[in-house]
C-alpha positions as CSV (number, residue, x, y, z in Angstrom):
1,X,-16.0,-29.1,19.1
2,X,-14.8,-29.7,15.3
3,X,-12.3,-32.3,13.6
4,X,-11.0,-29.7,11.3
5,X,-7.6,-30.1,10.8
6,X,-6.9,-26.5,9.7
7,X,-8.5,-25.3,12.8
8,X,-6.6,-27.9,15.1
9,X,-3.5,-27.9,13.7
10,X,-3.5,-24.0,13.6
11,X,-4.3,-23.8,17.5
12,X,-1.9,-26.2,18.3
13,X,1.1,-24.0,16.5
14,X,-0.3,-21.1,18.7
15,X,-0.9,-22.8,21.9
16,X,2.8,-24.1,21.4
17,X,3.8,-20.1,21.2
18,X,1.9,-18.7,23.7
19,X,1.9,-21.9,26.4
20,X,-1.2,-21.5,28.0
21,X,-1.9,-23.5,30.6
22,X,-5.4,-24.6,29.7
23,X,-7.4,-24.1,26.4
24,X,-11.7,-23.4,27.0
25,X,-13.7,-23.6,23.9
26,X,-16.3,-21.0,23.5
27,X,-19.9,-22.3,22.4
28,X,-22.2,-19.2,22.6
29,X,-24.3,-20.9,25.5
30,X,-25.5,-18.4,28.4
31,X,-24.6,-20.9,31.0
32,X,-20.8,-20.4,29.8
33,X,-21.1,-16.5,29.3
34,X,-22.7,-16.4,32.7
35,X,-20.1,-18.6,34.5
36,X,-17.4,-16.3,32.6
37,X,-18.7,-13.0,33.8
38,X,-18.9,-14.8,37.4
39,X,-15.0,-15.4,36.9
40,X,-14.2,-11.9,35.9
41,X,-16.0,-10.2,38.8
42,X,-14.1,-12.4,41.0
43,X,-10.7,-11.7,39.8
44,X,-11.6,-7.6,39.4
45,X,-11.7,-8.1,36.0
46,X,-15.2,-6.8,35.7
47,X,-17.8,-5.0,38.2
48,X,-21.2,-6.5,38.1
49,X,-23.9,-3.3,38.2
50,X,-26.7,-3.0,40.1
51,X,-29.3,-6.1,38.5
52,X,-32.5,-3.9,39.2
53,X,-31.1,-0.5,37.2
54,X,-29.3,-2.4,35.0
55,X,-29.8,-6.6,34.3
56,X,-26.8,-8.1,33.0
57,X,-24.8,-5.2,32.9
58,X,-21.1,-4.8,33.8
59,X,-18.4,-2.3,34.1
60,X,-14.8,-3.0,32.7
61,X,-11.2,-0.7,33.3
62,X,-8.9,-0.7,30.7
63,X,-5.2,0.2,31.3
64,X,-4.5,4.0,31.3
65,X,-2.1,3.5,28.7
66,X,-4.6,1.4,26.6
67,X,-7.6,3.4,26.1
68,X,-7.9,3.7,21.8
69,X,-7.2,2.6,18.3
70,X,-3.9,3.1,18.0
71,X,-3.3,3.9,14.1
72,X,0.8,4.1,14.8
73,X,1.0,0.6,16.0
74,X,-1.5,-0.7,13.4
75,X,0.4,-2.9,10.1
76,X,-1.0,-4.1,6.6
77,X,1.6,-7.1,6.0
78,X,1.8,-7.9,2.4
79,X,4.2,-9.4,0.6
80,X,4.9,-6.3,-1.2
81,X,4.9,-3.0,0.7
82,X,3.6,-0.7,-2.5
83,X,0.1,-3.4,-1.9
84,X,-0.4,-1.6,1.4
85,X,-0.2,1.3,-0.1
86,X,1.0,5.0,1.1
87,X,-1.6,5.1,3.4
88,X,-1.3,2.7,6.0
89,X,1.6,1.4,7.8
90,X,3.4,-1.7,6.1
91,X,5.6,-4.7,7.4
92,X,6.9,-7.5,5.3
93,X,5.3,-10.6,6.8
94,X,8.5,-12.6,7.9
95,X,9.5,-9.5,9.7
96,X,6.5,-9.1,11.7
97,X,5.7,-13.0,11.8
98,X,9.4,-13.2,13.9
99,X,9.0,-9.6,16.2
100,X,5.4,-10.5,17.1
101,X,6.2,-14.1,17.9
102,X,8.7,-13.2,20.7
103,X,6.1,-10.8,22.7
104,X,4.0,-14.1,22.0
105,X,6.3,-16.5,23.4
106,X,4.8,-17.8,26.7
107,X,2.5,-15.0,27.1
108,X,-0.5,-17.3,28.0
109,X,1.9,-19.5,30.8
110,X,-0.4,-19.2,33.9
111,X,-3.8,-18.0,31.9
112,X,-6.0,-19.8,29.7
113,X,-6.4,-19.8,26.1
114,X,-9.9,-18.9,24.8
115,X,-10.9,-20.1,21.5
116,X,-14.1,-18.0,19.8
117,X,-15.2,-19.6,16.7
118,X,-17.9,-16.5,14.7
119,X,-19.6,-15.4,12.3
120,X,-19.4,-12.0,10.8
121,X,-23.4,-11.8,9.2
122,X,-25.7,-14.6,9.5
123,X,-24.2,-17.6,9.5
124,X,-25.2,-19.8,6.6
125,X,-25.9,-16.4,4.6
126,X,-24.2,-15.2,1.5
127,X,-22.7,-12.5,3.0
128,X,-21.0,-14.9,6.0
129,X,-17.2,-15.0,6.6
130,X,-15.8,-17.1,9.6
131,X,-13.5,-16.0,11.5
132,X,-11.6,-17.9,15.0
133,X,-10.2,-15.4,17.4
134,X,-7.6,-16.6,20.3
135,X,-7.3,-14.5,23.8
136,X,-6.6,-14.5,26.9
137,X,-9.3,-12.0,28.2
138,X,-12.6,-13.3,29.7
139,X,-13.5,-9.2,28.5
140,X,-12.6,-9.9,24.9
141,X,-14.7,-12.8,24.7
142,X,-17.8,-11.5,26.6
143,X,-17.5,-8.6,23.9
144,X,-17.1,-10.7,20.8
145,X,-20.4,-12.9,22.3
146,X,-22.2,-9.8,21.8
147,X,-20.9,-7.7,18.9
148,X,-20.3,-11.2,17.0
149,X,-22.7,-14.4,16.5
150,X,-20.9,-16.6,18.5
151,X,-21.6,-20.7,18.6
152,X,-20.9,-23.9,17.3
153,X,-22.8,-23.5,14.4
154,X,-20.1,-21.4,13.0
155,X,-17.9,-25.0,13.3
156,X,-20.7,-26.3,11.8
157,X,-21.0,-24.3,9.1
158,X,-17.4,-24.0,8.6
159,X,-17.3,-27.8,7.9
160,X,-13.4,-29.4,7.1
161,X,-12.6,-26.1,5.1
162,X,-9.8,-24.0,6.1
163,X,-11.3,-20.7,4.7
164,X,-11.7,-18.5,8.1
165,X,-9.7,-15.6,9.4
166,X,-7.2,-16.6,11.9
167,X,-7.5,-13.9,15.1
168,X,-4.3,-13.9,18.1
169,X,-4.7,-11.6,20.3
170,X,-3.0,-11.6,23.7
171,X,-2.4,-8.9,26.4
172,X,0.9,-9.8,27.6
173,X,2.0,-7.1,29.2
174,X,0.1,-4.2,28.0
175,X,3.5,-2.7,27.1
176,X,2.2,0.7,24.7
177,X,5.6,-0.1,23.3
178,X,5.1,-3.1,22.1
179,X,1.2,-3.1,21.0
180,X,1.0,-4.1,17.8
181,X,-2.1,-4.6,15.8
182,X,-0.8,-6.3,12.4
183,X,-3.4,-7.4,9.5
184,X,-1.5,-9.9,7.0
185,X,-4.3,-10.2,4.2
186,X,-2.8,-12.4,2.1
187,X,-2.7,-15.1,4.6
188,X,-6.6,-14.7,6.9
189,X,-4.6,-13.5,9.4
190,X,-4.6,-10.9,12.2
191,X,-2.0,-10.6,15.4
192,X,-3.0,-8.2,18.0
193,X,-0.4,-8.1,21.2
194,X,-0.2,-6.0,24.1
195,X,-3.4,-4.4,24.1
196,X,-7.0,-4.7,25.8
197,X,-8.9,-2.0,24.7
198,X,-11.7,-2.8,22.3
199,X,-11.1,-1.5,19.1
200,X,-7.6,-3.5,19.0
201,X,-8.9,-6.5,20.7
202,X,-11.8,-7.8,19.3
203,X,-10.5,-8.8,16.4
204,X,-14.2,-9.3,14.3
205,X,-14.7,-5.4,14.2
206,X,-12.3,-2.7,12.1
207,X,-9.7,-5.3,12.1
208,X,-11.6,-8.1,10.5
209,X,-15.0,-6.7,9.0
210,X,-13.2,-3.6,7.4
211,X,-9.1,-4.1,7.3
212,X,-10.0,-8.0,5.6
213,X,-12.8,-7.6,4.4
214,X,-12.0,-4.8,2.3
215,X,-9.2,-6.9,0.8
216,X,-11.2,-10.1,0.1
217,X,-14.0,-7.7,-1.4
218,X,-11.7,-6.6,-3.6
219,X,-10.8,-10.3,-4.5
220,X,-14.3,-11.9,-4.9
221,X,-16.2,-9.0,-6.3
222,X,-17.9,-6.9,-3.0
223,X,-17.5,-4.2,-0.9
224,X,-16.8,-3.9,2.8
225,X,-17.7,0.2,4.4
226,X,-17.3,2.1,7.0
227,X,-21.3,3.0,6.2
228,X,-24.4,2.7,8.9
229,X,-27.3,1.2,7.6
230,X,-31.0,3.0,8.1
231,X,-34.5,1.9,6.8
232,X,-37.2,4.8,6.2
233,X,-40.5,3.2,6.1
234,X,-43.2,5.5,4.6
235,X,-47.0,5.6,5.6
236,X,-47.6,2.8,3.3
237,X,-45.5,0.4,4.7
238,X,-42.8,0.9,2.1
239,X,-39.2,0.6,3.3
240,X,-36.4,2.4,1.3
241,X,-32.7,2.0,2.6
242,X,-29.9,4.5,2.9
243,X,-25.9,3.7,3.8
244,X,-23.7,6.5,4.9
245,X,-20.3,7.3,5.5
246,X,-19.2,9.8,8.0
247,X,-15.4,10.2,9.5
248,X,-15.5,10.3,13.6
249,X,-17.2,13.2,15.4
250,X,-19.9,13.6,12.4
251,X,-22.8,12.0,14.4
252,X,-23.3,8.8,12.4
253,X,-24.5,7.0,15.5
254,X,-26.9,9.4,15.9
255,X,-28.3,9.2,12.3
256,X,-28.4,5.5,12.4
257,X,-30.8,5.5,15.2
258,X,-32.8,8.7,14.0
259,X,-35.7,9.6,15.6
260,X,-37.9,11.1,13.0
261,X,-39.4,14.9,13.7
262,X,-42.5,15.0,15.4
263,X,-44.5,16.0,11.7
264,X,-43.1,12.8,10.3
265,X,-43.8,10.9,13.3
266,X,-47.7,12.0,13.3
267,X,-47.7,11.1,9.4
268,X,-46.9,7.8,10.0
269,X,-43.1,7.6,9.3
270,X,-40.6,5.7,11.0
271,X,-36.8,5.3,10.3
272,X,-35.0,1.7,11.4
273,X,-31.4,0.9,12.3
274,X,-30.1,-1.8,10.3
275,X,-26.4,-1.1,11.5
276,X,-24.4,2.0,13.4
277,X,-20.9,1.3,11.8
278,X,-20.1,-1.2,9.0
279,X,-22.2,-2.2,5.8
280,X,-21.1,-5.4,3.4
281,X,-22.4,-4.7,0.3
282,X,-23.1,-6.8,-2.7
283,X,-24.8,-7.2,-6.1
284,X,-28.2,-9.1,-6.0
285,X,-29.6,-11.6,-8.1
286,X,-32.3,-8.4,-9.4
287,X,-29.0,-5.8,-10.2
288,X,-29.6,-4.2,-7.0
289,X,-27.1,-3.7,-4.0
290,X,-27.6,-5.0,-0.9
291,X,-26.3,-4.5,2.4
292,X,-26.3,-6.2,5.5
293,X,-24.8,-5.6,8.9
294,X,-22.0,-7.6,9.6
295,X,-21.6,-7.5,13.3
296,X,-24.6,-8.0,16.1
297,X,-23.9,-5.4,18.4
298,X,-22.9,-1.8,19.5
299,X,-19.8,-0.2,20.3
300,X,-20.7,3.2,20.9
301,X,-19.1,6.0,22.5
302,X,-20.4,6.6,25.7
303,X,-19.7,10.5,26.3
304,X,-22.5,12.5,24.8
305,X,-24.9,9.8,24.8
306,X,-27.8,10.7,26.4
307,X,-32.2,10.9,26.1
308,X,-32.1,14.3,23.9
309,X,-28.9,13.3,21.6
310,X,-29.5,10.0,20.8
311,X,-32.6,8.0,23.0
312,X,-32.8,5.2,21.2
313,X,-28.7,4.0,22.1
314,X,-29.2,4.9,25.6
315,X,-32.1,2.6,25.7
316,X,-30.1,0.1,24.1
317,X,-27.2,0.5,27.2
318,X,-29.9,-0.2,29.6
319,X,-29.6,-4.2,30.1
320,X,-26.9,-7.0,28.8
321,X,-24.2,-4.1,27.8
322,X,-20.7,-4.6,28.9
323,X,-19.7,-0.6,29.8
324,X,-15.6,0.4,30.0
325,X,-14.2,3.3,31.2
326,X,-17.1,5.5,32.6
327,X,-17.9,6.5,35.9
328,X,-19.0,4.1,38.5
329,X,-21.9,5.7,40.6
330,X,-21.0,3.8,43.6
331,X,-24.2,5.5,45.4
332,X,-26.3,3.0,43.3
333,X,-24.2,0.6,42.1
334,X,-24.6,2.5,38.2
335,X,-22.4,4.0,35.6
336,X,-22.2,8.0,34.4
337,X,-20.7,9.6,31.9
338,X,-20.2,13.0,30.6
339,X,-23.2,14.3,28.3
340,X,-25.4,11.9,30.4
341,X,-27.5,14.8,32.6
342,X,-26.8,17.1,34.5
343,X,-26.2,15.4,37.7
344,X,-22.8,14.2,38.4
345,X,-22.5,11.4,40.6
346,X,-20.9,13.0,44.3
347,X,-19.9,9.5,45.2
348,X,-17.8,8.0,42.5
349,X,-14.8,6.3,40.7
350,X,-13.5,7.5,37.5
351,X,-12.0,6.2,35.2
352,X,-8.7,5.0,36.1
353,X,-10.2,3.7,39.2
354,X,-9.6,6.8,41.4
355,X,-12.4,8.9,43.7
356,X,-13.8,11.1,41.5
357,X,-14.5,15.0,42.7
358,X,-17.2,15.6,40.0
359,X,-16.6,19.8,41.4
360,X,-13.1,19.6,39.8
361,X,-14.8,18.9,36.8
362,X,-13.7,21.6,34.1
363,X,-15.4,21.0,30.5
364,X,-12.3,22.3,29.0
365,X,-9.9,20.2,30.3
366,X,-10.1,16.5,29.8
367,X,-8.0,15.4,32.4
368,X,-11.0,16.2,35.0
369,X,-13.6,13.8,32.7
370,X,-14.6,11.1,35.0
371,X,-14.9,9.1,32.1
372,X,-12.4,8.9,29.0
373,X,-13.6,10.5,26.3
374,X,-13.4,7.5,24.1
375,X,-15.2,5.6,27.1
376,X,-17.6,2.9,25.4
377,X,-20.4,0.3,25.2
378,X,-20.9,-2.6,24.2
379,X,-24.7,-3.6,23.5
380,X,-26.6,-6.3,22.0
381,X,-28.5,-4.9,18.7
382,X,-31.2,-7.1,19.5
383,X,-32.1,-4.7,22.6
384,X,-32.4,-1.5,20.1
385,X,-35.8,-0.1,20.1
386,X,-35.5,0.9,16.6
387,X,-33.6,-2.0,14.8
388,X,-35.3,-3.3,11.6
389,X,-37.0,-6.4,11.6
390,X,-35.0,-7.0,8.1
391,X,-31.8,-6.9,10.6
392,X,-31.2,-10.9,10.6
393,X,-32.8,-11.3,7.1
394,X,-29.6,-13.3,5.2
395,X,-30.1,-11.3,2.1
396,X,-29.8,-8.0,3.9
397,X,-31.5,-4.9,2.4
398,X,-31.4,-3.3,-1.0
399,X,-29.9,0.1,-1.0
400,X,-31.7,3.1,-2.7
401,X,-29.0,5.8,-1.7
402,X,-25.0,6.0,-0.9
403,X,-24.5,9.1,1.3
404,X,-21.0,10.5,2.0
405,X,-20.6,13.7,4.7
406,X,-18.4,15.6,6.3
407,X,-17.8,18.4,8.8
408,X,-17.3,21.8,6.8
409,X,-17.7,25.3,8.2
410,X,-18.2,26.9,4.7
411,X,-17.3,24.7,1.5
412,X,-19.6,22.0,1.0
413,X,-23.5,22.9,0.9
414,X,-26.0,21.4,3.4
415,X,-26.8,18.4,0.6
416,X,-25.6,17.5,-3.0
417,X,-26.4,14.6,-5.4
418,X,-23.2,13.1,-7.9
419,X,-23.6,13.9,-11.3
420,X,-22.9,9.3,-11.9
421,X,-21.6,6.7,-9.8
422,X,-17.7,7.6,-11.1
423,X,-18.3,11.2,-9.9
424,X,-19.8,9.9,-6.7
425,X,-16.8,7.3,-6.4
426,X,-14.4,10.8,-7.2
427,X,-17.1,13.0,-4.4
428,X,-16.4,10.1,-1.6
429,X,-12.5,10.1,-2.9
430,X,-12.0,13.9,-1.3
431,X,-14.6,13.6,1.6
432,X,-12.8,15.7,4.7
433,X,-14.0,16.8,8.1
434,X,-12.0,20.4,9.2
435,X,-10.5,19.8,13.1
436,X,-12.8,21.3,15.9
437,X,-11.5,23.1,18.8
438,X,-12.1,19.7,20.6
439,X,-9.7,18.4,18.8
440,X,-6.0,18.2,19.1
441,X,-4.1,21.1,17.3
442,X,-5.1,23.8,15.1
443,X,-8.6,24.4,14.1
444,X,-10.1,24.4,10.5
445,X,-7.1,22.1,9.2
446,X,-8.5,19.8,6.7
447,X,-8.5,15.9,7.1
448,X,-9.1,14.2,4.1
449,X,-10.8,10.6,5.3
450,X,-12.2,8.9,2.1
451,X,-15.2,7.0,2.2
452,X,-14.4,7.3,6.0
453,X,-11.9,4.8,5.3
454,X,-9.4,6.0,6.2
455,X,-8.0,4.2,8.7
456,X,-9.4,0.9,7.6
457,X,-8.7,0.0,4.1
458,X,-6.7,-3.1,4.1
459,X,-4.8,-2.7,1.2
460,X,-3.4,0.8,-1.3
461,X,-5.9,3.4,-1.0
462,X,-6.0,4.0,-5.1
463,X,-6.4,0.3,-5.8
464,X,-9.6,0.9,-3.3
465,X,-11.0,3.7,-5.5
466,X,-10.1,1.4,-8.4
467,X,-12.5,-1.0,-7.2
468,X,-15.3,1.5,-6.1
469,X,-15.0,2.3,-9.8
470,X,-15.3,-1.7,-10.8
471,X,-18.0,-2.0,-8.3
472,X,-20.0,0.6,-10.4
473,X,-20.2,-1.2,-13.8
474,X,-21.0,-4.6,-12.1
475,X,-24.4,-3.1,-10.7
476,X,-27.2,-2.9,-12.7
477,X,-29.2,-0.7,-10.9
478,X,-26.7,1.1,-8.6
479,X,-28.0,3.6,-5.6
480,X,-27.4,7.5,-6.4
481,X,-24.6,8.9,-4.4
482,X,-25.1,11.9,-2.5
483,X,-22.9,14.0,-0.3
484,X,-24.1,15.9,3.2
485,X,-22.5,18.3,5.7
486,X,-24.9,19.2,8.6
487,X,-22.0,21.6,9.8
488,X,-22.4,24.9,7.7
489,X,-21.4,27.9,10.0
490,X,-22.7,31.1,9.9
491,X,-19.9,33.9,10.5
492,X,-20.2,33.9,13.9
493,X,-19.2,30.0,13.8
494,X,-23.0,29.1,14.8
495,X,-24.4,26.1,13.3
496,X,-27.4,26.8,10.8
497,X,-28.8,23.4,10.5
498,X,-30.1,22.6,13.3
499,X,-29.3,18.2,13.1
500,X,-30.0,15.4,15.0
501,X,-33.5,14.4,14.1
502,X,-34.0,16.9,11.5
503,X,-31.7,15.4,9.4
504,X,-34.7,13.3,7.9
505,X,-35.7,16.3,6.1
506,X,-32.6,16.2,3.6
507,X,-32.7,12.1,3.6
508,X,-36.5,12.7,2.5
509,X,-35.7,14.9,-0.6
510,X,-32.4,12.1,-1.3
511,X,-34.8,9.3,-1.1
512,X,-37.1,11.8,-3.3
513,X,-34.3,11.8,-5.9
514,X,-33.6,8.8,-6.0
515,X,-37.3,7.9,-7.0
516,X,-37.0,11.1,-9.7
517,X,-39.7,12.6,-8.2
518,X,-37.8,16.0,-7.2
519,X,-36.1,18.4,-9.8
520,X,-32.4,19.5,-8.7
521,X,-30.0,22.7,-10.2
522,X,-26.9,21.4,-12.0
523,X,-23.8,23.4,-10.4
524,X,-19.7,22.8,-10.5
525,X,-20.1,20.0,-7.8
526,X,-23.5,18.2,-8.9
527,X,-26.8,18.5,-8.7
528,X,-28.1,21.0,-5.3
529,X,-31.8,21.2,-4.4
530,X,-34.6,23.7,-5.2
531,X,-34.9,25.0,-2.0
532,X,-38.2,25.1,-1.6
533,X,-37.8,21.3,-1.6
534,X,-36.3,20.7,2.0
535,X,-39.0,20.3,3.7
536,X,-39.1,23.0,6.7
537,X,-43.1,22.6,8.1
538,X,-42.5,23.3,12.2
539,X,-38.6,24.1,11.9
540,X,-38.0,27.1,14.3
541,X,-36.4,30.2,12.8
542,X,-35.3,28.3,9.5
543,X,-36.5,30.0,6.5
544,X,-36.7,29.3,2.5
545,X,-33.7,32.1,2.7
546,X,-31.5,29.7,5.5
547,X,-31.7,26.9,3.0
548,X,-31.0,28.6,0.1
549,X,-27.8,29.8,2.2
550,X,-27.0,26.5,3.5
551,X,-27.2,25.2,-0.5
552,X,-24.8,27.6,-2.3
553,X,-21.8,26.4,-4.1
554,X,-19.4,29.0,-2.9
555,X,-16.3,28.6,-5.7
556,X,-13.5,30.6,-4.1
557,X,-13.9,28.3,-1.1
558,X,-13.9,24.6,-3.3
559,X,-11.0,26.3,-5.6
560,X,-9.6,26.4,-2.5
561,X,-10.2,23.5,-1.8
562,X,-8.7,21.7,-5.1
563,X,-5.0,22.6,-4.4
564,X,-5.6,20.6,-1.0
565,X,-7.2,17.4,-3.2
566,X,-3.9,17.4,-5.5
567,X,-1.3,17.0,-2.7
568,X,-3.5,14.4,-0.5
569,X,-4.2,12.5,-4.2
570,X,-0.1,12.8,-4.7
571,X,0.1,11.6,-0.9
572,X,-1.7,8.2,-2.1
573,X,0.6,8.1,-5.0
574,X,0.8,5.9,-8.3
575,X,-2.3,4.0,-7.7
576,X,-5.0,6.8,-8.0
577,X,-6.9,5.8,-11.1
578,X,-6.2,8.0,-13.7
579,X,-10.5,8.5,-13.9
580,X,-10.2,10.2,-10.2
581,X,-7.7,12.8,-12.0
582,X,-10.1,13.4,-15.2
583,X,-13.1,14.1,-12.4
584,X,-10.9,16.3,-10.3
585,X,-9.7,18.6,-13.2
586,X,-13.3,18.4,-15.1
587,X,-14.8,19.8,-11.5
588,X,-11.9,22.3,-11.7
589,X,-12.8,23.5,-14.8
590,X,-15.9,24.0,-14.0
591,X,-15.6,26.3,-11.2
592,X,-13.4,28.5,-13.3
593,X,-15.9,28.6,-15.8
């Protein structure tokens, strides 16, 4: 398939390691996929669902023990631990080079060895990286032909260089004490052993198109987010485009695949999905920033999903979607999920691969779900009803508006603009979402999860905010940054805002900013709307009075609030930019004003 030495040489050294006993090349054709899905139902690998409900559909079980990122067992390797930063968990690269290559050794003997050469974008594009990922899972490589653009035009295109990021992964012996998932930045490489859930496995998502990416952003001058990508097209024909940031549980699936309110709809509006999860962003040839969507699927989260929350994924899940860890409705051959309907399945497998008494089911306790509440799928974009026709355009989409959000009961108002693209660097800095009572623990304890990177940032967290601040002097005409939180509680720990589709009414008056055509009050934390400017026509028992509620800058609660900022700033240590501390003690002053 290619002569390039780099490549070869490369999968000899791991072939050598991890003694496979054959080695199949993986060429994007459907005649392969097809034959490898055939291979996996054989061996109970995968379950082939019924062709009529759902064409090319299948449903996958991972180990109990293996159903999630795991954050404990996932390594930045750089040569110097203080350029991982505070933030993530750090191993010097000889050390993990040597522990990782003994759960390697021989791990393949008796399975085969599959080598995936992608693309993360269009391939040929400016915004293309290359990447080759190793396995030994027929799963892994069914997923990566769908959330990747798999082929040998990515050999091709790739040519005799050696620039592409080097992916291991094997499952060995899914030991949860041995997982490691282990990002070593300085050399295009990532090592992921002992897992075979998704999120750890397919090496071209958060490892690759955030962990990397982030770092080689940083080196050649772009960015890689956490942010989905959404088109609003106006009347007349006019398309302006939003990216957002939301930590987990903060519906960003859901706003990626909006469906506009019905007195949008009847004007003529329509909103488009350019991407659910990850934006590359960089500066155009006219000073603008454009993004594109680096990956070519979904990988949703199945629980919740359903025609009222978000119709336009569950249409997407409806044909060529791999499906893993949900119920099997072995009545007809389908899958179910919690959230779905109403109507339990009476004749089923769970999860784990037990019968499933959907009676015993207690929404409290999540040991009765029949499927895990990280279940997932795994969908072609292409099959979206809503995805933008811009989707495969190499150039990707210039963005109008950065939005930031978060899940707060009280402090942060329903929308706020940043005062300049520093202050909207500083606003994303100290974005936080407070724990639910679905969540482990106590509730109301504050998360900070910047840029709703978290988890992802491939290298120290203030060096990252540092570039964020580069970023904004190298764009000539960079997007407004904005902050949301749909959340706002009333005392009675109701929502007031009712979501979902209504959402478009506060991305209407952002987009309205953004084009100066809207006035805004200047408080402590930015500029907040004129009320009267949310749109509200055909809103059920939401008043003027609610929004001017759901806007207010309450000060006790964001003084609060700052004490929090200092210690989780102290917690990413020396490497906060000093222009992060002059915003955070300007926006104190200003509340004590």
């Amino acid at each position: 398939m290619t002569q390039n030495k780099y490549v070869l040489n490369w999968i000899n050294e791991m072939a050598e390691m991890t003694c496979p006993d054959k080695i199949v090349w993986i060429d994007g054709t459907e005649a392969q996929a097809e034959a490898l899905r055939a291979e996996a139902c054989s061996t109970g690998e995968m379950i082939k669902l019924n062709q009529e409900l759902l064409p090319n559909c299948y449903l996958h079980r991972t180990a109990v023990n293996d159903v999630a990122r795991v954050e404990g067992r996932t390594f930045i390797c750089t040569s110097k631990k203080e350029d991982a930063g505070n933030i993530n968990n750090w191993m010097a690269p000889e050390e993990c080079y040597a522990k990782l290559s003994k759960l390697y050794k021989g791990s393949m003997k008796g399975r085969t060895m599959y080598v995936i050469p992608y693309s993360m974008s269009i391939v040929g594009s400016p915004f293309a990286k290359y990447g080759i990922e190793l396995t030994d899972s027929i799963y892994v490589v069914l997923n990566m032909l769908i959330m990747t653009r798999v082929g040998t035009n990515v050999l091709e295109a790739l040519g005799e260089s050696g620039d592409f990021i080097k992916g291991l992964h094997a499952r060995a012996d899914i030991d949860e004490e041995n997982r490691y998932i282990c990002h070593f930045p300085e050399d295009n490489t990532i090592w992921s052993v002992n897992s075979g859930y998704g999120g750890n496995v397919l090496l071209g998502k958060k490892c690759f198109a955030l962990r990397i990416a982030s770092y080689l952003g940083r080196k050649e001058g772009w960015m890689a987010e956490h942010m989905l990508i959404l088109g609003v097209e106006y009347p007349n024909g006019e398309t302006k485009y939003i990216c957002a940031a939301f930590p987990s549980a903060c519906g960003k699936t859901n706003l990626a695949m909006l469906i506009p309110p019905e007195l949008y709809r009847n004007n003529g509006y329509k909103v488009w999905c350019v991407g659910d999860d990850i934006a590359w962003l960089r500066v155009g040839e006219d000073g603008r920033l454009w993004a594109v969507n680096p990956e070519n699927g979904f990988f949703g989260v199945a629980p919740g999903t359903n025609l009222n929350s978000n119709p336009n994924a569950l249409y997407t899940t409806m044909k060529d979607t791999i499906f893993t860890n949900v119920v099997h409705n072995l009545d007809n051959n389908s899958v179910w999920w919690e959230g779905l309907d109403k109507n339990p399945p009476t004749n089923a497998i769970d999860w784990k691969g037990n019968v499933w008494d959907c009676t015993k089911y207690d929404k409290k306790d999540k040991s009765t779900c029949g499927a895990h509440p990280n279940s997932r799928f795994t969908a072609l974009a292409a099959n979206c009803p809503c995805l933008s026709s811009e989707f495969n355009n190499p150039k990707g989409v210039p963005v109008s508006a950065i939005v930031f959000g978060g899940r707060r009961a009280k402090t942060a108002p329903l929308v706020y603009q940043s005062t300049s693209w520093q202050n909207g660097a500083f606003v994303g800095s100290i974005m936080a979402s407070e724990t639910t009572a679905a969540a482990a623990g106590a509730v109301g304890v504050v998360r900070r999860d910047p840029m709703a990177m978290r988890p992802f940032v491939g290298y120290d967290m203030g060096d990252y905010w540092a570039h964020w601040l580069k970023m904004g002097t190298l764009i000539p005409n960079a997007p407004k940054i904005f902050h949301v939180n749909w959340f706002r509680t009333d005392d009675e720990g109701n929502f007031i805002w009712p979501g979902f589709g209504d959402n478009m009414r506060v991305l209407m008056w952002i987009l309205a900013r953004c084009e100066g055509k809207v006035e805004a009050d200047i408080t402590p934390i930015g500029y907040v709307p004129h009320a009267e400017d949310i749109d509200i026509e055909g809103l059920d028992g939401v008043t003027v009075d609610t929004i001017r509620e759901l806007l207010t800058v309450d000060k006790e609660s964001w003084l609060a609030d700052i004490d929090n900022i200092k210690e989780f700033y102290a917690q990413v240590g020396d490497r906060v930019p000093q222009a992060m501390y002059d915003e955070l003690a300007a926006l104190e002053a200003r509340l004590k004003a």
